[in-house]
C-alpha positions as CSV (number, residue, x, y, z in Angstrom):
1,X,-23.8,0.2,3.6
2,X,-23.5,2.9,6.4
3,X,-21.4,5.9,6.4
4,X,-18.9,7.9,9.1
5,X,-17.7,10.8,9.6
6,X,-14.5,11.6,8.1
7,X,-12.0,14.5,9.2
8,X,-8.7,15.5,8.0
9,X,-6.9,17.4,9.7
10,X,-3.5,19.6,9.5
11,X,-2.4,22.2,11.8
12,X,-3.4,24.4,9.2
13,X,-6.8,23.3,7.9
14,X,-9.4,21.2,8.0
15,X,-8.7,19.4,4.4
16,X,-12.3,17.2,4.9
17,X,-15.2,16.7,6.5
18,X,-17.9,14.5,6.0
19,X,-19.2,11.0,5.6
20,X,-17.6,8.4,4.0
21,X,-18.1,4.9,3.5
22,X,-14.6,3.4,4.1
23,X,-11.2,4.8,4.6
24,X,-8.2,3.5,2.9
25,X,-4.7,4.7,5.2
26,X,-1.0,3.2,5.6
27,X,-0.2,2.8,9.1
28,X,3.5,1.7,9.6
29,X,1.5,-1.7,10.5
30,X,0.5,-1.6,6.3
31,X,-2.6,-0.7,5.1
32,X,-6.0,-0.6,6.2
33,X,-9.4,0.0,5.4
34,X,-12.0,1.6,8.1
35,X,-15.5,0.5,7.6
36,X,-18.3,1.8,10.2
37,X,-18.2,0.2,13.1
38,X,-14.5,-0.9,13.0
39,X,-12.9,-1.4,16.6
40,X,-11.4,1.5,18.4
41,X,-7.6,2.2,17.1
42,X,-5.5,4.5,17.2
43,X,-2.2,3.8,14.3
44,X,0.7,5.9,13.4
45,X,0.8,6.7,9.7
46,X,3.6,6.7,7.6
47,X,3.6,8.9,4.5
48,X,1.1,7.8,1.9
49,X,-2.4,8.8,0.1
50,X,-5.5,8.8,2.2
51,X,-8.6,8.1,0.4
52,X,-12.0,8.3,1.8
53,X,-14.8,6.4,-0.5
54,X,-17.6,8.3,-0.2
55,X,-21.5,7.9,-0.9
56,X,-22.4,7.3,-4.2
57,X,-21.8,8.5,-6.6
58,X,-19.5,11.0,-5.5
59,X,-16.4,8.9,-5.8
60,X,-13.3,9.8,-3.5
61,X,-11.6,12.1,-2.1
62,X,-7.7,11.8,-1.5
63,X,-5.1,13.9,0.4
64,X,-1.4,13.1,1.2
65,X,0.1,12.7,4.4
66,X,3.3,13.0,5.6
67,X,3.1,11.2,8.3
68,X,0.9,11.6,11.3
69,X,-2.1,9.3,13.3
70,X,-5.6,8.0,12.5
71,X,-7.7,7.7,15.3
72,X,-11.1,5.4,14.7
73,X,-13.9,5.2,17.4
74,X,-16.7,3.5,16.4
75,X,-18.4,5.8,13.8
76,X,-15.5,8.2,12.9
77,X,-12.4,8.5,11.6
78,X,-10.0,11.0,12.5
79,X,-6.6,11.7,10.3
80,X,-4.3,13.8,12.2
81,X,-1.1,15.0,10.1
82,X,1.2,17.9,10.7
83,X,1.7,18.0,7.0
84,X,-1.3,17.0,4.6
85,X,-2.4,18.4,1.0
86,X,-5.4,17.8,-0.9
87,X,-4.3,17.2,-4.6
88,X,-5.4,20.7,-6.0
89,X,-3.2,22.1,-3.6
90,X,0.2,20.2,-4.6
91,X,2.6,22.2,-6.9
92,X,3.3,19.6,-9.3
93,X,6.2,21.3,-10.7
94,X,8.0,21.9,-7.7
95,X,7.3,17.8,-6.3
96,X,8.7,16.9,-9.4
97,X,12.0,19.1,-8.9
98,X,12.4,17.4,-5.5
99,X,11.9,14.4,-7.2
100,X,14.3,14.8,-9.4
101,X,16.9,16.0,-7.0
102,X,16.5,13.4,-4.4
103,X,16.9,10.4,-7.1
104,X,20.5,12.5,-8.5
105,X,21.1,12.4,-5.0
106,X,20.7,9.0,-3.7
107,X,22.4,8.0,-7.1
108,X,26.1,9.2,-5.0
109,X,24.6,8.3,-1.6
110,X,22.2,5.4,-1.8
111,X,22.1,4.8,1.9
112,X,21.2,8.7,2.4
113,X,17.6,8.4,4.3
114,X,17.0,12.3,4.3
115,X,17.2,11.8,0.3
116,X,15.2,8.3,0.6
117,X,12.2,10.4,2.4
118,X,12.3,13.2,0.3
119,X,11.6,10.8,-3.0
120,X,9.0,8.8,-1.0
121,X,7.0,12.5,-0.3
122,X,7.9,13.7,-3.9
123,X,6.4,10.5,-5.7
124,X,3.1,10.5,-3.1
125,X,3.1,14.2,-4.2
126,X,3.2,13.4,-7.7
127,X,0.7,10.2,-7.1
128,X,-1.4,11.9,-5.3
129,X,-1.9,14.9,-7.5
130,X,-2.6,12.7,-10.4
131,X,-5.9,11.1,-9.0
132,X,-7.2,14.9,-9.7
133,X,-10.0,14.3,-11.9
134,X,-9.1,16.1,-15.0
């Protein structure tokens, strides 16, 4: 199996570079898995973990983005997010405060969607910085 090259990007960093063998992303199409040579795309991405297989046997790398754009042409991937964390950066304790405090929340205003997204970044926070290999 081939490789690509993989970037993910913030306006602050450069979270990866490299070569992966597939790329595993939610667009707000659902998900979808990039494998070299996929046809040119460019998909809006809703907020949700990233993970780039990479060679043998190094595993995977994950981030989580909030949002943003994956661009594919031929033998790279591009993420582009203006908010995206690698799961050593998370603050665990701090994602599961917002956790807590959106779900007390949305338990007086279910229908709140400002409360709705904050759980959905809180929980890929929390998801996100559990695939840190321990």
């Amino acid at each position: 199996m081939g490789t690509m090259h993989v970037m993910v990007v913030s306006p602050e960093q450069v979270l990866y570079e490299g070569e992966g063998e597939m790329v595993v992303c939610r667009t707000t199409e659902g998900e979808i898995a990039f494998l070299p040579g996929h046809t040119p795309l460019l998909a809006a991405l809703g907020t949700a973990k990233v993970r780039v297989i990479l060679p043998a046997p190094d595993g995977e790398q994950t981030a989580a983005v909030h949002e943003g754009f994956v661009e594919v042409t031929g033998e790279r991937v591009v993420v582009l997010s203006d908010v995206a964390e690698l799961p050593e950066q998370i603050d665990v304790p701090r994602a599961q405060a917002a956790k807590e405090r959106a779900e007390a929340g949305l338990r007086t205003e279910p229908e709140n969607q400002e409360l709705r997204a904050a759980l959905t970044r809180a929980d890929l926070r929390l998801e996100v910085a559990g695939s840190v290999p321990g």
